[in-house]
Gaussian input, Z-matrix of N, CA and C with variables (Angstrom, degrees):
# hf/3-21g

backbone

0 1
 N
 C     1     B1
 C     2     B2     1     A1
 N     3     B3     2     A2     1     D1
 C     4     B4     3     A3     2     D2
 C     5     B5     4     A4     3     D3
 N     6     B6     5     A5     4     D4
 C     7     B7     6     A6     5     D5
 C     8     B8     7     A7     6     D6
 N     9     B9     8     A8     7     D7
 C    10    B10     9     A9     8     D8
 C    11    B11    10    A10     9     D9
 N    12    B12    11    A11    10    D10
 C    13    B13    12    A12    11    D11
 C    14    B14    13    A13    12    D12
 N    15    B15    14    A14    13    D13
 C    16    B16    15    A15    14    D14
 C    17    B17    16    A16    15    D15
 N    18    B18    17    A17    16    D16
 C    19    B19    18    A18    17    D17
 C    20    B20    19    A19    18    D18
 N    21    B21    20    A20    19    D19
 C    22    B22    21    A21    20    D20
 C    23    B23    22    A22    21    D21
 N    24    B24    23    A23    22    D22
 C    25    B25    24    A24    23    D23
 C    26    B26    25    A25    24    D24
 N    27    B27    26    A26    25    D25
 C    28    B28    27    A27    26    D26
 C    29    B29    28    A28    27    D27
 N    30    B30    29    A29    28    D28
 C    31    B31    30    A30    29    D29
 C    32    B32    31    A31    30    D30
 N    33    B33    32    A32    31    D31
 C    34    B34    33    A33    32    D32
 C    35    B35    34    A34    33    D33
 N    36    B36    35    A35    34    D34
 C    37    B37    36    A36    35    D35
 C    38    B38    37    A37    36    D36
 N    39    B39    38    A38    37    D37
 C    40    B40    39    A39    38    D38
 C    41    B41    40    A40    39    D39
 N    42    B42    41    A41    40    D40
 C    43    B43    42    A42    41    D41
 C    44    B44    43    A43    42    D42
 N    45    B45    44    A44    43    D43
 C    46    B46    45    A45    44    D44
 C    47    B47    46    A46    45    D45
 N    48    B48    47    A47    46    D46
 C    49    B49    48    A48    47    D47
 C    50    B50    49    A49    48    D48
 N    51    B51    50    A50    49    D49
 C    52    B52    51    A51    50    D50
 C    53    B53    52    A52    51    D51
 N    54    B54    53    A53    52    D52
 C    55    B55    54    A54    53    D53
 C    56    B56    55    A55    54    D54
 N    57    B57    56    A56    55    D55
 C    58    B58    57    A57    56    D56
 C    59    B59    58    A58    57    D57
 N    60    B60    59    A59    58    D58
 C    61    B61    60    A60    59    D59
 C    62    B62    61    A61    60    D60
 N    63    B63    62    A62    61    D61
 C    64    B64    63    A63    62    D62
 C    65    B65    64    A64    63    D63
 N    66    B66    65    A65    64    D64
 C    67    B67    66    A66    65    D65
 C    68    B68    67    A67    66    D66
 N    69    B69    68    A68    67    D67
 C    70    B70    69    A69    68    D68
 C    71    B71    70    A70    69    D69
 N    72    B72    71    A71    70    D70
 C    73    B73    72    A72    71    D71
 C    74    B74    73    A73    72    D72
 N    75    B75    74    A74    73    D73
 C    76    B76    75    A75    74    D74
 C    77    B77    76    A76    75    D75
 N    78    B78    77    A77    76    D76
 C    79    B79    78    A78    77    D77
 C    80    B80    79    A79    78    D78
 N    81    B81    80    A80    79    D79
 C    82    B82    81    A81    80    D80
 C    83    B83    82    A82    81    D81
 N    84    B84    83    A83    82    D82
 C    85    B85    84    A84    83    D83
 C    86    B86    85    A85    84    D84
 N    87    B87    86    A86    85    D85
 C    88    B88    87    A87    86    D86
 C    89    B89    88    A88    87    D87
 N    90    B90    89    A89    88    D88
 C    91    B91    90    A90    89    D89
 C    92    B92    91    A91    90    D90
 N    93    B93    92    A92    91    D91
 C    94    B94    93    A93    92    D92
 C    95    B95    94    A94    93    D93
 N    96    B96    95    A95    94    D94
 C    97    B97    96    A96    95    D95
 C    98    B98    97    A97    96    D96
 N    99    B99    98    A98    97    D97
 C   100   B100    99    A99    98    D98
 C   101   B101   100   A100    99    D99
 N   102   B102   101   A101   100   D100
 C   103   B103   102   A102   101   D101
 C   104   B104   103   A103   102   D102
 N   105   B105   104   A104   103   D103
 C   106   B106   105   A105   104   D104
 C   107   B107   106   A106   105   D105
 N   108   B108   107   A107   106   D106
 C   109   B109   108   A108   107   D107
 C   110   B110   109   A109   108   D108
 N   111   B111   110   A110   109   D109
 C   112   B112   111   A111   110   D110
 C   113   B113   112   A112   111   D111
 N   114   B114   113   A113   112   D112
 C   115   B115   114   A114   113   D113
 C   116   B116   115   A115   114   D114
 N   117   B117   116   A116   115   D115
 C   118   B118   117   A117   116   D116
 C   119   B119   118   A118   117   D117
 N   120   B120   119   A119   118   D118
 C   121   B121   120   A120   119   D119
 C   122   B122   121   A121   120   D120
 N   123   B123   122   A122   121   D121
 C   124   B124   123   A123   122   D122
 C   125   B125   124   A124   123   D123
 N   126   B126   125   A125   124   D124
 C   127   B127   126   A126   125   D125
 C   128   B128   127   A127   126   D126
 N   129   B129   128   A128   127   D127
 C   130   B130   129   A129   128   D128
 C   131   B131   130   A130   129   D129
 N   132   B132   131   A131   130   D130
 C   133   B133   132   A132   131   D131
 C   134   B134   133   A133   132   D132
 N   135   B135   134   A134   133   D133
 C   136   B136   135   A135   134   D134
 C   137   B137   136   A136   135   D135
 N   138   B138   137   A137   136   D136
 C   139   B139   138   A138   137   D137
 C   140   B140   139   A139   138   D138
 N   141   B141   140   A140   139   D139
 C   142   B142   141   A141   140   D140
 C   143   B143   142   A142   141   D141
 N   144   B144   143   A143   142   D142
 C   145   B145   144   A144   143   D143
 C   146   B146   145   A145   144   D144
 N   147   B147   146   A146   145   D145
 C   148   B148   147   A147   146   D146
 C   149   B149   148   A148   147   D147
 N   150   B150   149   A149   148   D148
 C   151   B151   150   A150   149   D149
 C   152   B152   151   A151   150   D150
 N   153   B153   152   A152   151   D151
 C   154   B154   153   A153   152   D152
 C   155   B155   154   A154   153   D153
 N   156   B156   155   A155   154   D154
 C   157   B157   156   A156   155   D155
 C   158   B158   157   A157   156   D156
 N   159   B159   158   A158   157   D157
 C   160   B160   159   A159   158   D158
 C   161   B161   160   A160   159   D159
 N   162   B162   161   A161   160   D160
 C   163   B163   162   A162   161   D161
 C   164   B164   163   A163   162   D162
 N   165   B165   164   A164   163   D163
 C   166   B166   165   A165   164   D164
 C   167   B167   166   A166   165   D165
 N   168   B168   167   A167   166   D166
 C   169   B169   168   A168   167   D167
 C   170   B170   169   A169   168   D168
 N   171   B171   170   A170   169   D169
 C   172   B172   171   A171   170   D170
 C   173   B173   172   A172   171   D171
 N   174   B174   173   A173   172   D172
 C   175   B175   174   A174   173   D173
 C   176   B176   175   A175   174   D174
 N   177   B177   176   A176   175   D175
 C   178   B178   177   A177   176   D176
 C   179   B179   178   A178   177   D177
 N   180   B180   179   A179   178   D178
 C   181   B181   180   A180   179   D179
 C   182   B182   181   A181   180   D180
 N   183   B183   182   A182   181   D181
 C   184   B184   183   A183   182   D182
 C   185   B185   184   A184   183   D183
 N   186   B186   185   A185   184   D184
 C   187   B187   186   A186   185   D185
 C   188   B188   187   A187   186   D186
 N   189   B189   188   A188   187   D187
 C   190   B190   189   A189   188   D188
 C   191   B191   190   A190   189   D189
 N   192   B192   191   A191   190   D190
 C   193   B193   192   A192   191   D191
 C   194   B194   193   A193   192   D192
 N   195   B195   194   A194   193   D193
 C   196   B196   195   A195   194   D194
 C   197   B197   196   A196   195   D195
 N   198   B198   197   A197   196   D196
 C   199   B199   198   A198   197   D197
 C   200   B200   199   A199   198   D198
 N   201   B201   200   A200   199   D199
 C   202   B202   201   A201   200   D200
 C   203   B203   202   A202   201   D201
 N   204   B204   203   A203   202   D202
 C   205   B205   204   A204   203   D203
 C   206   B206   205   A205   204   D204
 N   207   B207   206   A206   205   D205
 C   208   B208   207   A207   206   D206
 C   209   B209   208   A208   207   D207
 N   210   B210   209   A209   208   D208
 C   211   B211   210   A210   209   D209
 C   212   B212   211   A211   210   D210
 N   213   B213   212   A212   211   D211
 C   214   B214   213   A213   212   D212
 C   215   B215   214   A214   213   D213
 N   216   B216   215   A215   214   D214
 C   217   B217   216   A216   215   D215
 C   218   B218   217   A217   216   D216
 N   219   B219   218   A218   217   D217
 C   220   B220   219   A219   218   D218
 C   221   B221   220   A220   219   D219
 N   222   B222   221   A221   220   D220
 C   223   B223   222   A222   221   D221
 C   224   B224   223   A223   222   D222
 N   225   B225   224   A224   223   D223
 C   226   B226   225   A225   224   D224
 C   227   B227   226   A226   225   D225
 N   228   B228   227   A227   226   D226
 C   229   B229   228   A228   227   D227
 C   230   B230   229   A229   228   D228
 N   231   B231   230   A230   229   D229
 C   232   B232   231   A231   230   D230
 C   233   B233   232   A232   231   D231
 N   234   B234   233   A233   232   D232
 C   235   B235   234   A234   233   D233
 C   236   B236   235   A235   234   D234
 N   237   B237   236   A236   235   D235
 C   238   B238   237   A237   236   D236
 C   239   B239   238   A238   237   D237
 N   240   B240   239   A239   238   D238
 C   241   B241   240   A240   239   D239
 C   242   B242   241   A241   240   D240
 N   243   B243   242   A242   241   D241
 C   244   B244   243   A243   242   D242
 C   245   B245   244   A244   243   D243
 N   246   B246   245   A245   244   D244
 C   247   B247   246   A246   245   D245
 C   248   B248   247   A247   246   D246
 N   249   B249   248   A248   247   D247
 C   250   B250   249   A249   248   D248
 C   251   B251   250   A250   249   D249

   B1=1.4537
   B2=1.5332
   B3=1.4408
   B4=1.5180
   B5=1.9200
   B6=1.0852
   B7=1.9163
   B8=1.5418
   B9=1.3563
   B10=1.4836
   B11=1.8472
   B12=1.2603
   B13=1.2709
   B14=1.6725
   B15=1.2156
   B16=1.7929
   B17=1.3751
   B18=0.9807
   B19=1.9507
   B20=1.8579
   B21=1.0243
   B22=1.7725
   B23=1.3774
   B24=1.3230
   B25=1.4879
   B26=1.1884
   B27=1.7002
   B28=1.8055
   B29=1.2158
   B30=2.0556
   B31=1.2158
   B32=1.3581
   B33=1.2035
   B34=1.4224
   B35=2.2013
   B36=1.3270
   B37=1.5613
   B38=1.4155
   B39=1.3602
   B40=1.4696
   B41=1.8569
   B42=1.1336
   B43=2.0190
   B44=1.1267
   B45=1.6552
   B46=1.5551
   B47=1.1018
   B48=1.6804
   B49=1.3576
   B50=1.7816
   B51=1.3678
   B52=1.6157
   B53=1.7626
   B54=1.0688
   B55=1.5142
   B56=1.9084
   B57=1.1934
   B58=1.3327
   B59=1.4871
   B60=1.3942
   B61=0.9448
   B62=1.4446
   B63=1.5745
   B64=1.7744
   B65=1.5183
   B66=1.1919
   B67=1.7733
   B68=1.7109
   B69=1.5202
   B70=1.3349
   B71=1.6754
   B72=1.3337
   B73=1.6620
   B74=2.0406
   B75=2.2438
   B76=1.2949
   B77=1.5883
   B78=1.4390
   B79=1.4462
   B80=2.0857
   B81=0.8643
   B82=1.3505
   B83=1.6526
   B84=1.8647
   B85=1.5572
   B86=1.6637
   B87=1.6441
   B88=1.6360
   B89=1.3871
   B90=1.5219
   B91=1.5138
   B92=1.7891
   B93=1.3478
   B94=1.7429
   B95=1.3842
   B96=1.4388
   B97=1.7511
   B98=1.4243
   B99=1.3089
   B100=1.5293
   B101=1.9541
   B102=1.1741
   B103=1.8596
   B104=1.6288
   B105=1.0568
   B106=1.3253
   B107=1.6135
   B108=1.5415
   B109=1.5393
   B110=1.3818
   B111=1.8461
   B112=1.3099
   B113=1.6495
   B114=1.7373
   B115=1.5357
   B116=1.5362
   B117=1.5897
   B118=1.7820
   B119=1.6321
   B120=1.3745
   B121=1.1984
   B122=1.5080
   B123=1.2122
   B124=1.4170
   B125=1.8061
   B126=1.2494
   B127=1.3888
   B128=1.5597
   B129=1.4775
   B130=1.1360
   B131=1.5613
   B132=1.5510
   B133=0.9828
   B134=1.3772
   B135=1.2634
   B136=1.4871
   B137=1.6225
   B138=0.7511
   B139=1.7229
   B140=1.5511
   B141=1.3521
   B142=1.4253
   B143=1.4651
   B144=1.2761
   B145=1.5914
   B146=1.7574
   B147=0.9220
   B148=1.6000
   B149=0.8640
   B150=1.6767
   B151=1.4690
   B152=1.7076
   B153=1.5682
   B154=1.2400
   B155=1.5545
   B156=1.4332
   B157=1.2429
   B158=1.4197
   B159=1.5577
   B160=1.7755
   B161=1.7190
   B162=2.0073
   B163=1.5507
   B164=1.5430
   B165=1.2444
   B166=2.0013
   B167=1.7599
   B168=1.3835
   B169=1.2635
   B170=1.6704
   B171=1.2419
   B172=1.4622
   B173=1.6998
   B174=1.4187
   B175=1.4482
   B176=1.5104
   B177=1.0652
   B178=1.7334
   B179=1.7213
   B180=1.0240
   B181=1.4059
   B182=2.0700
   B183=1.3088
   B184=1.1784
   B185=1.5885
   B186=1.4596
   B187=1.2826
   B188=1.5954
   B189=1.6589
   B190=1.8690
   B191=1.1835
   B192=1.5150
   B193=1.4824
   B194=1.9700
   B195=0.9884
   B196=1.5054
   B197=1.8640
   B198=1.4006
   B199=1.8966
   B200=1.3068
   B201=1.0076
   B202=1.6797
   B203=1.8293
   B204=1.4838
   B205=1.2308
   B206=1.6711
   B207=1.8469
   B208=1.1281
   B209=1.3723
   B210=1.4613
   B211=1.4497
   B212=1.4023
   B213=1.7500
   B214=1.2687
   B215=1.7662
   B216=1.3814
   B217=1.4241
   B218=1.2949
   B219=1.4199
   B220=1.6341
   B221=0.9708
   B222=1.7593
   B223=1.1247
   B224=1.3837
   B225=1.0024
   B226=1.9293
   B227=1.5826
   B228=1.0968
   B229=1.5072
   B230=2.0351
   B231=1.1942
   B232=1.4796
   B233=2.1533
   B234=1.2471
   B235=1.3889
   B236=1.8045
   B237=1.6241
   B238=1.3912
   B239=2.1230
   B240=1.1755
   B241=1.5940
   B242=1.6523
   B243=1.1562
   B244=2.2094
   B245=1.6480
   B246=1.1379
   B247=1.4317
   B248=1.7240
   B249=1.2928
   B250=1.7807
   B251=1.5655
   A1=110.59
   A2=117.57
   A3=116.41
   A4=106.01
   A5=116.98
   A6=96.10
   A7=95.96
   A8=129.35
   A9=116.04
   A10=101.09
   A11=126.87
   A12=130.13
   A13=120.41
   A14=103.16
   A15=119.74
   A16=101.27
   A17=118.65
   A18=130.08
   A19=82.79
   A20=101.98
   A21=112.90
   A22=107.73
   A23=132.84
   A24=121.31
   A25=126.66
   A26=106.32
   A27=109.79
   A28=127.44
   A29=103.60
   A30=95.01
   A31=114.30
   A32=138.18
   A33=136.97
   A34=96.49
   A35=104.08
   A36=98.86
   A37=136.06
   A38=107.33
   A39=129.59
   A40=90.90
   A41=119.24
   A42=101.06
   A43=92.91
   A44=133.64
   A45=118.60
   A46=121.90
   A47=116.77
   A48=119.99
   A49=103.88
   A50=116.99
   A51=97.68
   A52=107.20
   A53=120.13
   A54=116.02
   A55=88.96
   A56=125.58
   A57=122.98
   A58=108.29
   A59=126.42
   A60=110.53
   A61=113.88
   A62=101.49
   A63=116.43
   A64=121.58
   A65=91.93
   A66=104.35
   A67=112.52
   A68=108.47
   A69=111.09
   A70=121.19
   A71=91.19
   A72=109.06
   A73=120.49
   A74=94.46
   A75=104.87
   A76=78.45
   A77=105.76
   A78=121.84
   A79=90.60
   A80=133.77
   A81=138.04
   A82=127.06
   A83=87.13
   A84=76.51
   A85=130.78
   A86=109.26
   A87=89.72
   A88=98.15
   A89=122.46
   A90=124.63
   A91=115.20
   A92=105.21
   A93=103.00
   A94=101.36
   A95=135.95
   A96=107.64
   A97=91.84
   A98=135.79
   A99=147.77
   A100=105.22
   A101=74.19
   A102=74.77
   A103=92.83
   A104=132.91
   A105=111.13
   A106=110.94
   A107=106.56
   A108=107.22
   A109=123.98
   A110=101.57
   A111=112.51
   A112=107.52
   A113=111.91
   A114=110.24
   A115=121.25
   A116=91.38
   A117=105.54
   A118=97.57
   A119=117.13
   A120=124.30
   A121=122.89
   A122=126.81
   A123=150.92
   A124=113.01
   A125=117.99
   A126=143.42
   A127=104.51
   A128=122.00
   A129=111.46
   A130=102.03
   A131=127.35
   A132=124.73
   A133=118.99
   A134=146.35
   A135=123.30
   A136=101.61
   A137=141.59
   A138=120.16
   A139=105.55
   A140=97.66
   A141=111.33
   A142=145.18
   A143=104.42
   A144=123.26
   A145=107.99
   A146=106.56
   A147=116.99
   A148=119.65
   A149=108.21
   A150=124.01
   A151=104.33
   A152=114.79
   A153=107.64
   A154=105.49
   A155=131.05
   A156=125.89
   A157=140.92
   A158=92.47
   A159=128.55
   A160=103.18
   A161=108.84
   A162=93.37
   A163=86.86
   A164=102.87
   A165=105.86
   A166=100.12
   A167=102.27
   A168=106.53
   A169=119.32
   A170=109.72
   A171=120.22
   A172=112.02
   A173=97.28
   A174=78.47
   A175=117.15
   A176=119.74
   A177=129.58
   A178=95.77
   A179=142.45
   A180=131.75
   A181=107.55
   A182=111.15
   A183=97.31
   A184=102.16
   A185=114.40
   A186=116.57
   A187=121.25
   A188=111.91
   A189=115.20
   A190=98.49
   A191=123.46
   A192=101.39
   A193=122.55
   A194=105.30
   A195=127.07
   A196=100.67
   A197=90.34
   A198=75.47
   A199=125.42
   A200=117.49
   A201=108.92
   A202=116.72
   A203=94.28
   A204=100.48
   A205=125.05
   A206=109.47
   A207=109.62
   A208=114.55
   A209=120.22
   A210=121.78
   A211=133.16
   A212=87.45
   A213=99.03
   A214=112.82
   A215=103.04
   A216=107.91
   A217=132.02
   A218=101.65
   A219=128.91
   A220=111.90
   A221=127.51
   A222=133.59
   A223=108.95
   A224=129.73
   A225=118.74
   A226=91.63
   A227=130.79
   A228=102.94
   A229=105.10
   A230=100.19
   A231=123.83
   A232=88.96
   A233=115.66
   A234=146.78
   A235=96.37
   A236=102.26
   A237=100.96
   A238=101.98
   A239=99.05
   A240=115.45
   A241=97.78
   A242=117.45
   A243=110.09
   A244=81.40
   A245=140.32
   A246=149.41
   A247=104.63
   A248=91.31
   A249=99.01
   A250=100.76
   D1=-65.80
   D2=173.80
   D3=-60.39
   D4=-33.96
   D5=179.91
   D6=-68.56
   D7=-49.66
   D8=-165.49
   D9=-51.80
   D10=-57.59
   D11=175.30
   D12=-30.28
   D13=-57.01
   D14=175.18
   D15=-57.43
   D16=-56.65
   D17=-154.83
   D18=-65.68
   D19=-64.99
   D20=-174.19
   D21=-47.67
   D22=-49.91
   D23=176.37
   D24=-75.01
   D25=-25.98
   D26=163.65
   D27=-60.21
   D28=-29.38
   D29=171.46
   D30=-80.24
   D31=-33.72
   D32=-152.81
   D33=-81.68
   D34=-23.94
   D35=160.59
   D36=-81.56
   D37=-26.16
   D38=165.48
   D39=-62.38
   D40=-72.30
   D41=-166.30
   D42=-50.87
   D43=-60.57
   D44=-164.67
   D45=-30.07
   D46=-52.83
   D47=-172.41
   D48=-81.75
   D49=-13.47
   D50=174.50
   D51=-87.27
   D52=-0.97
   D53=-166.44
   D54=-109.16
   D55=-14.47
   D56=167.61
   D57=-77.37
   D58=-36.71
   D59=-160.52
   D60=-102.66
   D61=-10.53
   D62=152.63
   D63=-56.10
   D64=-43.15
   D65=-178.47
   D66=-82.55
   D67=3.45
   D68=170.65
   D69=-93.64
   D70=-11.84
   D71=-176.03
   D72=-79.06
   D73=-7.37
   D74=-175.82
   D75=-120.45
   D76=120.59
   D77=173.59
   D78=-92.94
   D79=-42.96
   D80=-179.98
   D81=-70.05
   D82=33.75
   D83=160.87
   D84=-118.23
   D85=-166.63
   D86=-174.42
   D87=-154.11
   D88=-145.73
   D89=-172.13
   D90=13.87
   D91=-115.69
   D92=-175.55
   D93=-77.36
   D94=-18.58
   D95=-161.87
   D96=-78.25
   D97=-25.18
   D98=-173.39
   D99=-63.50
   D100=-50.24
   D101=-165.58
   D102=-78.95
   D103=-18.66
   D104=-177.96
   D105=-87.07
   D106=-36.18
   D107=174.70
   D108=-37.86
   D109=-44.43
   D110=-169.46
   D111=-71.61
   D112=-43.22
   D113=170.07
   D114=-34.62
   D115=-41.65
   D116=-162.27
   D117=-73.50
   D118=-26.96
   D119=-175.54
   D120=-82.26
   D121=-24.59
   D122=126.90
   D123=-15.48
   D124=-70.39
   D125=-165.43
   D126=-88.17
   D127=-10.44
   D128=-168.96
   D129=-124.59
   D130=-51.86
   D131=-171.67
   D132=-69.22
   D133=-7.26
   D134=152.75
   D135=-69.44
   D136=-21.51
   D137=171.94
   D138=-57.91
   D139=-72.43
   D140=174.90
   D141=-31.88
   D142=-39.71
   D143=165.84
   D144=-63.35
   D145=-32.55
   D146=176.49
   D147=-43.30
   D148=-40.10
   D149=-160.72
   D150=-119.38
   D151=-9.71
   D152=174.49
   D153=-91.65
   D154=-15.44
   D155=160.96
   D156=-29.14
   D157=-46.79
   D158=-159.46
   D159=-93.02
   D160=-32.36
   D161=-151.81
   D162=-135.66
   D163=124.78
   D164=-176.82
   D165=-81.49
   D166=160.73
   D167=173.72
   D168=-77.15
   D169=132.79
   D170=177.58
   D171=-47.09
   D172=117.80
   D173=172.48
   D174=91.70
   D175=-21.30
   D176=-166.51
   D177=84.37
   D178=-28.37
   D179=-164.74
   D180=-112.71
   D181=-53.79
   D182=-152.51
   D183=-87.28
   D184=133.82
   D185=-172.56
   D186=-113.04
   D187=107.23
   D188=-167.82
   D189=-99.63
   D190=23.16
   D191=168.57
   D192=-79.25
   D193=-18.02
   D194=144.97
   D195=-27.06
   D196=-93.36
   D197=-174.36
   D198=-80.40
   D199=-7.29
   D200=152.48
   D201=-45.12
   D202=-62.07
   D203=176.91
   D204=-42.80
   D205=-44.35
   D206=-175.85
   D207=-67.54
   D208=-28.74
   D209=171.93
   D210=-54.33
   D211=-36.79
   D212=177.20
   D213=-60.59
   D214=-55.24
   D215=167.04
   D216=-16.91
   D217=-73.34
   D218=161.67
   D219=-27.89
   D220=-82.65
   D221=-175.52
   D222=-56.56
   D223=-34.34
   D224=-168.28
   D225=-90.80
   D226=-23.87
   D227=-176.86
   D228=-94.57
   D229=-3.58
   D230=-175.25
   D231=-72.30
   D232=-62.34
   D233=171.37
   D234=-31.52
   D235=-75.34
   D236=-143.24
   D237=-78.43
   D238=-8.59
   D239=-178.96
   D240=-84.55
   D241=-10.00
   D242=-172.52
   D243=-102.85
   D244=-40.73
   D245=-162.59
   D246=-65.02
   D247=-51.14
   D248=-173.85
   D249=-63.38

């Protein structure tokens, strides 16, 4: 009961942060896609900064600390569900 719960909220934070970082790729938005980006951006970027600390962007532009991060996710909630 509690691993189905964990597994379920990692996933539903894992899309958050992939639909933030989709919605980072349209610099041209406004009204609600704006205010929600920034919500999503709220909820997402202290994870994220964690991982943009550690790993520079490729190139000066392209930035994988995004899926690092999601792996990390994966694997630690992958971790704390074999433990239980």
């Amino acid at each position: 009961m509690i691993t189905a719960i964990i597994v379920n909220l990692a996933n539903a934070y894992s899309m958050v942060i992939f639909i933030y970082v989709m919605m980072s790729w349209f610099p041209n938005m406004g009204g609600f896609l704006l205010d929600l980006y920034e919500a999503l951006g709220k909820i997402c970027d202290p994870f994220l900064d964690l991982f943009k600390r550690f790993i520079p962007p490729i190139g000066g532009m392209v930035d994988i600390s995004p899926i690092v991060a999601l792996l990390v996710l994966q694997f630690g909630v992958r971790l704390i569900v074999a433990l239980l």
